[in-house]
C-alpha positions in Angstrom: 122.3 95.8 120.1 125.6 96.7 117.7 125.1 93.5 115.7 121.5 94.9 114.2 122.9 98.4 113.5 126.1 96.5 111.5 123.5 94.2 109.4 121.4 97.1 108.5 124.5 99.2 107.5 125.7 95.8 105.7 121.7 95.2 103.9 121.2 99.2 103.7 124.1 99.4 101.8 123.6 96.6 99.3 119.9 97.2 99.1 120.2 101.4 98.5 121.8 100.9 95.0 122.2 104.0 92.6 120.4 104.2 89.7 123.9 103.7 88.0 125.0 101.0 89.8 121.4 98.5 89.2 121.3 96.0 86.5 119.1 95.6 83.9 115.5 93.9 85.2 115.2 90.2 84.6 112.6 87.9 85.5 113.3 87.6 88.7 111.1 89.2 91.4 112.2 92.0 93.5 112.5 91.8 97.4 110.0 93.7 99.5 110.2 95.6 102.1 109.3 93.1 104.3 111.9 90.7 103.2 114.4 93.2 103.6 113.7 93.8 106.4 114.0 90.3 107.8 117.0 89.9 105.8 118.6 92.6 107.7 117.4 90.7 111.1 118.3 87.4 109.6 122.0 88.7 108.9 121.9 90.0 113.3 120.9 86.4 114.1 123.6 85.3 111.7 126.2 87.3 113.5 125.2 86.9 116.9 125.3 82.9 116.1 128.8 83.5 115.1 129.5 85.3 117.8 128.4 82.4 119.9 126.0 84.9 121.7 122.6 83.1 122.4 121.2 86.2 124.9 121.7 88.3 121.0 120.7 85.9 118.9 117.4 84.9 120.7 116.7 89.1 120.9 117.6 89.4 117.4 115.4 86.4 116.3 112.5 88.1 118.1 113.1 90.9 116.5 112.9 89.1 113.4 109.2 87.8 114.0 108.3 90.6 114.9 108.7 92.2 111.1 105.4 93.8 110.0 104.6 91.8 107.0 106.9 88.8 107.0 105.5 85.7 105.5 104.1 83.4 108.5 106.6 80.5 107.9 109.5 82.9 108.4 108.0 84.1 111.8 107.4 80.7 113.5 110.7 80.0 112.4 112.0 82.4 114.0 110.1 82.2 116.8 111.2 78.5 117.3 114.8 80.0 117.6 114.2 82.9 119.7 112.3 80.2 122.1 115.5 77.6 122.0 116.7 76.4 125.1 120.4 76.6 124.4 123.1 78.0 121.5 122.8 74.3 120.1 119.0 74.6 119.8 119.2 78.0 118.3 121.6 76.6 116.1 119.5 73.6 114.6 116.4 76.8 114.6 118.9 78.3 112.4 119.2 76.2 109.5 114.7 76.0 108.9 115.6 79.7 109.2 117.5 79.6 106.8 116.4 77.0 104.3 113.1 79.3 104.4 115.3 82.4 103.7 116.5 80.6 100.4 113.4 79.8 99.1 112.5 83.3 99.7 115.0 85.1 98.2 117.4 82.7 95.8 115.7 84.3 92.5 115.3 87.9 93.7 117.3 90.7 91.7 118.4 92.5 95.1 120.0 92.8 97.4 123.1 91.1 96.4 123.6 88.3 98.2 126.0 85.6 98.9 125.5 82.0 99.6 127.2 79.3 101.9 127.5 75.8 103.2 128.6 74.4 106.1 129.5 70.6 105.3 130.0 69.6 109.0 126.1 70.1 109.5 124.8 66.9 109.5 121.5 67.5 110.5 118.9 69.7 108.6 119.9 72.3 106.6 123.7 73.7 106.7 123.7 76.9 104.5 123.1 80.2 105.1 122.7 83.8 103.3 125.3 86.7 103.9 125.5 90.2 102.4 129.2 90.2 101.7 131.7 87.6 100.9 134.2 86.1 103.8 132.6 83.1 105.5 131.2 84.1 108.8 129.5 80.4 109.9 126.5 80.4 112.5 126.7 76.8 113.1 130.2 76.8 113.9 130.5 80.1 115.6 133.8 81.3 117.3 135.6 77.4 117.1 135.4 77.5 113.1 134.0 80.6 111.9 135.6 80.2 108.7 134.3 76.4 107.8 132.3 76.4 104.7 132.1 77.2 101.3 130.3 79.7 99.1 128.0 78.0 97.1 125.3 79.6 94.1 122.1 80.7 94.6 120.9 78.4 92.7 122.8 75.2 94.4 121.4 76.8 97.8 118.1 76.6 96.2 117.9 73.2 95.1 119.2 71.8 98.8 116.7 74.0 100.4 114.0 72.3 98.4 115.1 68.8 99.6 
């Protein structure tokens, strides 16, 4: 599946920092390797989504629970999307996806990440997490990739705890 190899090239990339290039520690915890991991799947589910490519997406999702070590809530939630009837289904799956992602990862030092919000998402969460900036939106896919705004980690993090 091409979207997985260009999400782990996108999250490889971000996550395999130089010594020179990594910032000073804070108090923030670090992501392991099992959230990186489904960050990298997250980001093929993203892209299929966008894509408007429900056959990918639902692979990619199972791919997703099916990371070795990924906290339980992630995995059902991805499961419920990989088991979504339609792209509309898989797209609602998406935002608990998501919304679990942001909790998850909002105050972690790496990989750098970027935040978004789609405003026409009117049910459940809209946002979403992507490794690079340039708005790529799931819920929109191919009719209005580019709706949305970036948004702060921590303004993703206080809607995902509504």
């Amino acid at each position: 599946m091409r979207h997985a190899l260009c999400a782990l090239l996108l999250f490889g990339a971000l996550a395999c920092e130089t010594p020179a290039q990594a910032e000073a520690p804070s108090a923030s915890a670090t992501l392991g390797v099992a959230d990186q991991a489904g960050l990298t799947a997250y980001e093929s589910v993203r892209v299929a989504l966008l894509a408007d490519a429900p056959t990918d997406a639902a692979l990619a999702a199972r791919g997703l629970a099916a990371v070795p070590g990924l906290d339980p809530a992630l995995v059902a939630a991805a499961g419920a999307l990989a088991s979504a009837p339609d792209l509309a289904g898989q797209r609602r799956a998406f935002g608990e996806l998501s919304r679990l992602f942001v909790l998850r990862v909002a105050t972690a030092e790496s990989p750098k990440l970027y935040y978004f919000d789609c405003p026409m998402v009117t049910e459940g969460f809209g946002g979403w997490i992507q490794p690079a900036r340039g708005i790529g939106n799931p819920y929109m896919g191919a009719s209005m990739p580019r709706c949305g705004s970036e948004i702060g980690a921590r303004a993703a993090l206080k809607d995902a705890q509504r």
